[in-house]
C-alpha angles and dihedrals in degrees: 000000000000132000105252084217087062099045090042088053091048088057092049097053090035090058081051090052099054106037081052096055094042081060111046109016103029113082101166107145093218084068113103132164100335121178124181098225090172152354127193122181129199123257088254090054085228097115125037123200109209114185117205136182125210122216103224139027141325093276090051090052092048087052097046087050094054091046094051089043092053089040083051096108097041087056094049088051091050096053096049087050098050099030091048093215134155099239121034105227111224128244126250115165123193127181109256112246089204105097087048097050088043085051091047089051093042085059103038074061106058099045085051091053085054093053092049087043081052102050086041089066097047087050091053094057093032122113127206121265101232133000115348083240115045100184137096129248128206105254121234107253079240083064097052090049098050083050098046089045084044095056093046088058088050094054095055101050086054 
């Protein structure tokens, strides 16, 4: 069983390696904007999860997935020979879901701040249900004496 720190460190350096390499040895056409956003190894340091994002649209990422799959050995060999370590991890790349999930929220948001600008405007123009000031309020001793004197007359008229 391996350290965490250390797996964590060879992720780190793995996710270096191969943006670096992307970027300066792999000339495949297909490649577009590609960014590393991650990379996670195992605890045994044997498989490595690189996420990745691609800049344009769904056939530009199809295409970017093809040309790392098919860099994909290139990119193993280039990590052995710059980590150093024992056992080359292998390479398995999936498209990061981040920006999608950052786009979905971005947009739950603004239709929430359309709904409170909604319910801002009925509020402005809204009036109170009852009495502007719902509350009770302790009644003068000279009140209590002008009802009292009020519900007698009532009742004798009745």
């Amino acid at each position: 069983m391996t350290d965490t720190a250390r797996a964590r460190k060879l992720a780190d350096r793995i996710r270096v390696v191969v943006a670096e390499t992307l970027q300066r040895r792999i000339k495949d056409p297909r490649l577009g904007y590609v960014t590393i956003t991650d990379t996670r190894v195992t605890g045994d340091l044997r498989e490595a999860t690189v996420f990745y994002t691609v800049f344009g649209d769904d056939e530009e990422r199809a295409a970017s997935a093809a040309a790392l799959e098919s860099a994909k050995g290139v990119l193993r060999s280039e990590v052995g020979r710059q980590t150093g370590v024992r056992f080359t991890p292998s390479l398995a790349f999936v498209a990061d879901a981040l920006p999608d999930t950052a786009r979905t929220i971005d947009d739950l948001l603004a239709k929430v701040r359309a709904s409170d600008e909604e319910v801002r405007k009925t509020a402005t123009d809204a009036a109170y249900a009852g009495d502007a000031d719902p509350y009770r309020k302790p009644v003068d001793e000279d009140d209590d004496i002008a009802t009292a004197a009020a519900v007698d007359d009532d009742d004798e008229d009745a």
